[in-house]
C-alpha positions in Angstrom: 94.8 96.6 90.4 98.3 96.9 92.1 96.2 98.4 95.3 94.3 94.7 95.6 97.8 92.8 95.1 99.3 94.9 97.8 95.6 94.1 100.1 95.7 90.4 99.2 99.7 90.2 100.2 98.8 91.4 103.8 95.7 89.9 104.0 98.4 86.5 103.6 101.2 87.6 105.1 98.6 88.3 108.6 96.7 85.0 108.0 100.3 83.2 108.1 101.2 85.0 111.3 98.2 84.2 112.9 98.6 80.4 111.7 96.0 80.0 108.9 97.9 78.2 106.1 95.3 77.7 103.4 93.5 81.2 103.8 97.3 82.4 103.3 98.3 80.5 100.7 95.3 81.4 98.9 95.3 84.9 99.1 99.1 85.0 97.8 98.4 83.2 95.2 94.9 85.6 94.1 97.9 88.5 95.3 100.1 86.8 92.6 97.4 87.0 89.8 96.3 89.9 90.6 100.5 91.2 90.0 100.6 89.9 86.9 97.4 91.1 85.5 98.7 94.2 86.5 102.0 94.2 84.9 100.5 93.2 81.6 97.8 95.7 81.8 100.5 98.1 82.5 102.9 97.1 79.9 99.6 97.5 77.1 99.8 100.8 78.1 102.7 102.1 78.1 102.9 100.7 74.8 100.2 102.1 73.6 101.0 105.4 74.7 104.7 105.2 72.9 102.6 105.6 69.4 
């Protein structure tokens, strides 16, 4: 999951370079998504491992 944040956050920060605003602002904010989902998945676990 982190992986695909880290590939969306290029994937934006290249579109911006190269000028395309809405392709960048849309694949920061799937990169942002993606971030959280990860930190919640990874906060499930590591709670569930502490039992």
């Amino acid at each position: 999951m982190l992986h695909y944040a880290l590939v969306f956050l290029i994937v934006a920060i290249i579109a911006a370079v190269l000028g395309f605003g809405g392709i960048a602002g849309t694949a920061a904010g799937i990169a942002k998504i993606l971030f959280i989902v990860f930190l919640i998945l990874a906060i499930i676990s590591f709670l569930r491992r502490a039992k």
